[in-house]
VMD Tcl script that builds the backbone (N, CA, C; Angstrom):
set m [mol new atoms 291]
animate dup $m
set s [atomselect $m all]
$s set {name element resname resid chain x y z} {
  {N N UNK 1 A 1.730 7.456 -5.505}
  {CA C UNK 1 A 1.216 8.468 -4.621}
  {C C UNK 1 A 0.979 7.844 -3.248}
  {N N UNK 2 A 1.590 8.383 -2.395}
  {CA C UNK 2 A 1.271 7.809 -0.953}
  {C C UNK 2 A 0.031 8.153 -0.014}
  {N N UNK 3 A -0.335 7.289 0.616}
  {CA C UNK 3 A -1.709 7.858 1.399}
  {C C UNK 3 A -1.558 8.756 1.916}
  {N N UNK 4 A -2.602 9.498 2.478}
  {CA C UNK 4 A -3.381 10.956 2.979}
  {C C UNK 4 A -2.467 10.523 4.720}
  {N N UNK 5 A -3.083 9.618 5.041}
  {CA C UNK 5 A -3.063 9.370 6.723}
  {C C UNK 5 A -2.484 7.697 6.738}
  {N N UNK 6 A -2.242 7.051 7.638}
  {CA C UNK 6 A -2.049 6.206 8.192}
  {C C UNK 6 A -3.405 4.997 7.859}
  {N N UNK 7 A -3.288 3.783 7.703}
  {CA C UNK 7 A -4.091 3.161 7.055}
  {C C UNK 7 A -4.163 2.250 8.648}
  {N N UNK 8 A -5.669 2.145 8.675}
  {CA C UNK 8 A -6.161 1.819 10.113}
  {C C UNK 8 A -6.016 0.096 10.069}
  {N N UNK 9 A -5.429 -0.723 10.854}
  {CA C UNK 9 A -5.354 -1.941 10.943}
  {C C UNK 9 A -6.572 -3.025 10.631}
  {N N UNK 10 A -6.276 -4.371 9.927}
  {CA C UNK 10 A -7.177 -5.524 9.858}
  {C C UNK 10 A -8.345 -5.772 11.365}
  {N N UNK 11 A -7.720 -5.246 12.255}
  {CA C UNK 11 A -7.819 -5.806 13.527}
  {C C UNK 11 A -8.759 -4.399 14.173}
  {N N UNK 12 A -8.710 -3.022 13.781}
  {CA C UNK 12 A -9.415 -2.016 14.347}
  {C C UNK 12 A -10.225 -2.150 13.340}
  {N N UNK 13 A -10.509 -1.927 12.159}
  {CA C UNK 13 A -11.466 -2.659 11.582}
  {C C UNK 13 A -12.765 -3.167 11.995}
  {N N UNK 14 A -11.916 -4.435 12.143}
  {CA C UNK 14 A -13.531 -5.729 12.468}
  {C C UNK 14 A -13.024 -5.411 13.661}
  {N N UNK 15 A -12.969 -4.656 15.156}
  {CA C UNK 15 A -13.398 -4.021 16.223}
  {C C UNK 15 A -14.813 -3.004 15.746}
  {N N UNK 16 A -14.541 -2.154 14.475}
  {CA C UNK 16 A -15.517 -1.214 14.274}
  {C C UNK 16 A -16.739 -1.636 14.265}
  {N N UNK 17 A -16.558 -2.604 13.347}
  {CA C UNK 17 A -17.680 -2.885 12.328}
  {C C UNK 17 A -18.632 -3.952 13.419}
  {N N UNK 18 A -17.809 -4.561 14.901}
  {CA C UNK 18 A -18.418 -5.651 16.089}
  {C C UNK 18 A -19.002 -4.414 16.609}
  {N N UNK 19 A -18.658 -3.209 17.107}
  {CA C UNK 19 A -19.105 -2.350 17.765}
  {C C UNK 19 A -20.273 -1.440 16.956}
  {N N UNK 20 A -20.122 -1.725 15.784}
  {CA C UNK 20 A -21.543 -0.768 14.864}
  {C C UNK 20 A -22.757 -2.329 15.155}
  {N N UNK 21 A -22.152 -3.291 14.729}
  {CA C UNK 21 A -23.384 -4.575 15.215}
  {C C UNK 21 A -24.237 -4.780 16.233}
  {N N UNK 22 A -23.295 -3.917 17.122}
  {CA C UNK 22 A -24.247 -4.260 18.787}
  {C C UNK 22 A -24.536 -2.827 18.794}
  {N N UNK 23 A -24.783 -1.806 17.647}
  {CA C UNK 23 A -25.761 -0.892 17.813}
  {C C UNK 23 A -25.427 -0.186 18.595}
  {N N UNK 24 A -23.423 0.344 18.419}
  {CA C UNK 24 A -22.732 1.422 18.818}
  {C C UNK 24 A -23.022 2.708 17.991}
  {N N UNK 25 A -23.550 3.727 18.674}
  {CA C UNK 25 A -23.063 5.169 17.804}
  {C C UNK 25 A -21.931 5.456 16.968}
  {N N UNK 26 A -22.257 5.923 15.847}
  {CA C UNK 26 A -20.350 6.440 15.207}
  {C C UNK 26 A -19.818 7.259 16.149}
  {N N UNK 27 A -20.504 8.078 16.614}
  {CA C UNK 27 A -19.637 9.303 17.158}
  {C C UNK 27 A -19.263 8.648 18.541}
  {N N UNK 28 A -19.868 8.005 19.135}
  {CA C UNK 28 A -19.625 6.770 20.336}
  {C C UNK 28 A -18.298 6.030 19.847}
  {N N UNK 29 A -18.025 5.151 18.641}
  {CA C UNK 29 A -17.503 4.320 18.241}
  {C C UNK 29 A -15.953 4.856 17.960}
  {N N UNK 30 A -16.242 6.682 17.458}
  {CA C UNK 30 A -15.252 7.614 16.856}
  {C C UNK 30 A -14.502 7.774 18.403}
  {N N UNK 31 A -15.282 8.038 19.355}
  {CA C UNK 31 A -14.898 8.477 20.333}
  {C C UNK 31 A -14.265 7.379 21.240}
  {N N UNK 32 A -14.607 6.154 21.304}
  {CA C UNK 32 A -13.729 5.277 22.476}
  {C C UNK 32 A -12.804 4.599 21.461}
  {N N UNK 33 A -12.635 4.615 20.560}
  {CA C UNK 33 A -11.594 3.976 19.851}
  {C C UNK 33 A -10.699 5.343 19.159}
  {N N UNK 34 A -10.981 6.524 19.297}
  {CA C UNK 34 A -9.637 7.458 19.181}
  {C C UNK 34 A -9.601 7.721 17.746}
  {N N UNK 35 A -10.702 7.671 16.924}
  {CA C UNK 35 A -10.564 7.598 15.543}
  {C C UNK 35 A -11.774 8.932 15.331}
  {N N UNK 36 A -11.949 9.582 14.162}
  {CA C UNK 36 A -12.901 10.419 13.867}
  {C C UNK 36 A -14.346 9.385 13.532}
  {N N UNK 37 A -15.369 10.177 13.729}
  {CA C UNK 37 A -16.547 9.188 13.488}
  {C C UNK 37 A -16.791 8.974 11.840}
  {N N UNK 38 A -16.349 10.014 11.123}
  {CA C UNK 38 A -16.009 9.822 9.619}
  {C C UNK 38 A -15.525 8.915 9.261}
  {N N UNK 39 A -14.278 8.387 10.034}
  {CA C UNK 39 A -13.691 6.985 9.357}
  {C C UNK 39 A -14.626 5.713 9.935}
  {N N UNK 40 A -14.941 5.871 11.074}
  {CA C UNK 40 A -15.653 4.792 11.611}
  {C C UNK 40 A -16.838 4.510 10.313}
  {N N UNK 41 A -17.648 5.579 9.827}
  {CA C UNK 41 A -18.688 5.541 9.062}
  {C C UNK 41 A -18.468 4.766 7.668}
  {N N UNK 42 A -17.452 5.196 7.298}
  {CA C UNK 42 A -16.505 4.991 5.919}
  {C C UNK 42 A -16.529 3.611 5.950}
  {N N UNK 43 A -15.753 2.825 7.102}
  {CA C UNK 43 A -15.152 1.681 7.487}
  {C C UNK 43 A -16.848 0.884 7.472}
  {N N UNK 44 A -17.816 1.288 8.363}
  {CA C UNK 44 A -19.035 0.500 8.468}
  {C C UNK 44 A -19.966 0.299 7.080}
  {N N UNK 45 A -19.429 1.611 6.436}
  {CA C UNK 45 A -20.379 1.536 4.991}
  {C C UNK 45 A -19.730 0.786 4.324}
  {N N UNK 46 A -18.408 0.437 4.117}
  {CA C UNK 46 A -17.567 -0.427 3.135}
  {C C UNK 46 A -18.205 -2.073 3.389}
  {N N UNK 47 A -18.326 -2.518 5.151}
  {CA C UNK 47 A -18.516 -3.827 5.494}
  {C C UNK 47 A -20.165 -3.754 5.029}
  {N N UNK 48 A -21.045 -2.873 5.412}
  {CA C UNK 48 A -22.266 -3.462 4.796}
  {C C UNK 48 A -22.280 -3.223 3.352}
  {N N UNK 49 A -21.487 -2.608 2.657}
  {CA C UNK 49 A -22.152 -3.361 1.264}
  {C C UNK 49 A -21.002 -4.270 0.434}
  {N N UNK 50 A -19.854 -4.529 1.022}
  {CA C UNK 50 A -18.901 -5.344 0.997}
  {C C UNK 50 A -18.934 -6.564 1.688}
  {N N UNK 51 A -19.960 -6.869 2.621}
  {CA C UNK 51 A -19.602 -7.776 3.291}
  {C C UNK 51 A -17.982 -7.782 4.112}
  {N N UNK 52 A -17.056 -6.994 3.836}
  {CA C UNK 52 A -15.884 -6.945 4.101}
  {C C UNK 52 A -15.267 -5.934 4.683}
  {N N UNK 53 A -14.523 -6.216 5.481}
  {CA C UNK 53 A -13.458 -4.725 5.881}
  {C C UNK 53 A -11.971 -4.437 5.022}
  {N N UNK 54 A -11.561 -6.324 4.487}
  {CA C UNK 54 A -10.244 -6.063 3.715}
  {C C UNK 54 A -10.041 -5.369 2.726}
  {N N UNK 55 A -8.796 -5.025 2.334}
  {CA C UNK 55 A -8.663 -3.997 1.468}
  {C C UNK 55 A -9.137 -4.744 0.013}
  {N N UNK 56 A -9.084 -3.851 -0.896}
  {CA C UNK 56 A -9.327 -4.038 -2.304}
  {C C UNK 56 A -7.466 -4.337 -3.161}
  {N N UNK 57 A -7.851 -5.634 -3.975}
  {CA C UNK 57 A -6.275 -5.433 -4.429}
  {C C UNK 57 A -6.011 -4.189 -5.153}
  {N N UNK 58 A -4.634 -3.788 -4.870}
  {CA C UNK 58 A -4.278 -2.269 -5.597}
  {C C UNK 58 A -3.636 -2.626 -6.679}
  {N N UNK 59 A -3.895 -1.415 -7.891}
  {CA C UNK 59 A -3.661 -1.695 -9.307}
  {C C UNK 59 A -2.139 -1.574 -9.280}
  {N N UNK 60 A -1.637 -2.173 -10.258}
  {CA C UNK 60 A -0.440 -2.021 -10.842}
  {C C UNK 60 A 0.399 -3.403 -11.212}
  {N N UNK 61 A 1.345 -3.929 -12.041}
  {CA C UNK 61 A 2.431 -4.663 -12.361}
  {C C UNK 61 A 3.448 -5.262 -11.321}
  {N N UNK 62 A 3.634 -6.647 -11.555}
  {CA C UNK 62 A 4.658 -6.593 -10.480}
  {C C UNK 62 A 6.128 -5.829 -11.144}
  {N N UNK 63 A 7.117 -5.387 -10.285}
  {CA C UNK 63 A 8.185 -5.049 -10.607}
  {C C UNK 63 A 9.062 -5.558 -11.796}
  {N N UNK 64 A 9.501 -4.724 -12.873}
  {CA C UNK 64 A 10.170 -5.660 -13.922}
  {C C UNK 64 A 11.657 -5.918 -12.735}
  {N N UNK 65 A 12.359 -5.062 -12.450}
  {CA C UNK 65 A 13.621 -4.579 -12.172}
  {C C UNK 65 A 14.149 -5.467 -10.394}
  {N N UNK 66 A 14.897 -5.940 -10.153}
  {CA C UNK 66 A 15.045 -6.490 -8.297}
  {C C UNK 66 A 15.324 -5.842 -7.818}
  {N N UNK 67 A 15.638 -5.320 -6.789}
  {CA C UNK 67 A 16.354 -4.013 -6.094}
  {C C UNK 67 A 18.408 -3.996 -6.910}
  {N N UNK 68 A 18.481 -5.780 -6.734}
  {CA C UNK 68 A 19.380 -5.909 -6.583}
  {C C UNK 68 A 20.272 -4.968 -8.317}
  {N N UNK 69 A 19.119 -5.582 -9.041}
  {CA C UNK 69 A 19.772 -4.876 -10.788}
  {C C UNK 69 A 19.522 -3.261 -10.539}
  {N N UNK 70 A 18.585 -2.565 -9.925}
  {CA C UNK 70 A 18.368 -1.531 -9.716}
  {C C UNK 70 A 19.735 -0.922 -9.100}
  {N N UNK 71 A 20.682 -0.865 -8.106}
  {CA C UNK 71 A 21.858 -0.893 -7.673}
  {C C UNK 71 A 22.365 -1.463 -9.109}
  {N N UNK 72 A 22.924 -2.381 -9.537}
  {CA C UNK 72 A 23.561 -2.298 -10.668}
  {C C UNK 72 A 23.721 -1.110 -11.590}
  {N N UNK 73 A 22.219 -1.290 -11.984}
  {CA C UNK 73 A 22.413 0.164 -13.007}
  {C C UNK 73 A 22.701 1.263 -12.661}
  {N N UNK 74 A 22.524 1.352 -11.539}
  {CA C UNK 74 A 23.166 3.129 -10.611}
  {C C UNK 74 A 24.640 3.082 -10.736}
  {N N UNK 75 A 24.756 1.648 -10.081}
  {CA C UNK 75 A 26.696 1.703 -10.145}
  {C C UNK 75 A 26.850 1.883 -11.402}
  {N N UNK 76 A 26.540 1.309 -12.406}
  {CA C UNK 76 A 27.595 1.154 -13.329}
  {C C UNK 76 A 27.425 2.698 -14.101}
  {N N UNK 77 A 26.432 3.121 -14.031}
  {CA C UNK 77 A 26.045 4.639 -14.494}
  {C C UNK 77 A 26.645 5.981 -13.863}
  {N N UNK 78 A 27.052 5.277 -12.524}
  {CA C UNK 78 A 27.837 6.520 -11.731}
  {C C UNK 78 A 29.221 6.390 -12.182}
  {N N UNK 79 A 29.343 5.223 -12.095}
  {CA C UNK 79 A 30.892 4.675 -12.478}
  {C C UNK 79 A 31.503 5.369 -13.686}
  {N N UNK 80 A 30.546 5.167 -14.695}
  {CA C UNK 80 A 30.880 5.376 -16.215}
  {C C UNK 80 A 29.721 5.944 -16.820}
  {N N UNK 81 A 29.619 7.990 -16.317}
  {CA C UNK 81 A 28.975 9.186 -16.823}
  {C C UNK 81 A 28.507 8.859 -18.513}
  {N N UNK 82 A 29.089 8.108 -19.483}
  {CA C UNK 82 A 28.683 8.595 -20.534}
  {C C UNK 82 A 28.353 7.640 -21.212}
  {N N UNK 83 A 28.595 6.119 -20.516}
  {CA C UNK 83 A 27.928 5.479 -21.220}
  {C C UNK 83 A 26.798 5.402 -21.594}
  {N N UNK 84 A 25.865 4.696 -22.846}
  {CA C UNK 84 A 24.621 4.426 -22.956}
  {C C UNK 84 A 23.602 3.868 -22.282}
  {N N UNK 85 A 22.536 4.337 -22.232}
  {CA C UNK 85 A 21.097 3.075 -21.712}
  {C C UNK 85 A 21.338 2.136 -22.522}
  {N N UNK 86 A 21.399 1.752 -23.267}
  {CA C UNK 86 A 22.034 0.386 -24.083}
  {C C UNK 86 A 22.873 -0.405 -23.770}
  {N N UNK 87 A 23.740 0.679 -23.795}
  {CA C UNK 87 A 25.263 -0.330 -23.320}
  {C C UNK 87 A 25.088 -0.895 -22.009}
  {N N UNK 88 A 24.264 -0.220 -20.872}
  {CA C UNK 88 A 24.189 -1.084 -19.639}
  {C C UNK 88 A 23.021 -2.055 -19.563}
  {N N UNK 89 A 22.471 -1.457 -20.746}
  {CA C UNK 89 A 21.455 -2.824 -21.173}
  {C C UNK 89 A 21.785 -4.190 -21.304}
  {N N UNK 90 A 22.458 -4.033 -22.057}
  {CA C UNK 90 A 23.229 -5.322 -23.014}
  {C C UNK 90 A 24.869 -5.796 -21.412}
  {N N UNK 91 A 24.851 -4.958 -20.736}
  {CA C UNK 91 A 26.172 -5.402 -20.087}
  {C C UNK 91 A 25.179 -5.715 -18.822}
  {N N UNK 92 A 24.242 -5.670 -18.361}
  {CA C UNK 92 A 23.561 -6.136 -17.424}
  {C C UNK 92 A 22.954 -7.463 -17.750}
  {N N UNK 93 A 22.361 -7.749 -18.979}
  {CA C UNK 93 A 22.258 -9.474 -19.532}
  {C C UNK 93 A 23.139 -10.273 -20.066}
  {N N UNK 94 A 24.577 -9.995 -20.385}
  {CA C UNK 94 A 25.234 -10.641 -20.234}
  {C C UNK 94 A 25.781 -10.679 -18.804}
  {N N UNK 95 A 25.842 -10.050 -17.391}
  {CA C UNK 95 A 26.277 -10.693 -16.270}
  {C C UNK 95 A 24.922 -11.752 -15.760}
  {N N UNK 96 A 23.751 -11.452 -16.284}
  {CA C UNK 96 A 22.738 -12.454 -16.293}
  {C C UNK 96 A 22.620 -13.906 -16.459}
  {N N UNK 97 A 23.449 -13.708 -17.382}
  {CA C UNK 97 A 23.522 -14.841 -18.624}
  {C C UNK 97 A 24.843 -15.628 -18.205}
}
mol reanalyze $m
mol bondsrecalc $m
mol representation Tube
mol addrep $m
């Protein structure tokens, strides 16, 4: 699922969170940096009880598949309509191998 909006930089960030320190307004902070004061708030509540502005690692597996076998299996599946998921199973580890 892809994000809502645009994911605000490392670098506007810890700008926010220097400008909430010296006891900037959100709606001040929302307003000279071009951002809603909602995210500014979001962003300042994450660093005080995070200590942090960086992101959180995101869940998931690394990739079984390379791009490069991914293209394989398309070709050889476009190529040849009726073969099996098997058969390009077994014919993709033996060009492996």
């Amino acid at each position: 699922m892809a994000p809502k909006t645009k994911e605000i930089s490392l670098d506007m960030r810890k700008h926010i969170t220097e400008l909430s320190i010296k006891k900037e307004n959100l709606r001040e902070i929302g307003n000279i940096l071009k951002l809603s004061f909602t995210t500014a708030g979001h962003i300042v509540k994450k660093y005080l009880e995070t200590g942090s502005v960086e992101n959180k690692p995101r869940p998931g597996g690394p990739r079984k598949l390379t791009s490069r076998a991914k293209r394989m299996i398309v070709r050889s599946s476009t190529n040849k309509p009726m073969t099996s998921a098997q058969n390009i199973a077994n014919e993709r580890t033996s060009v492996i191998m």
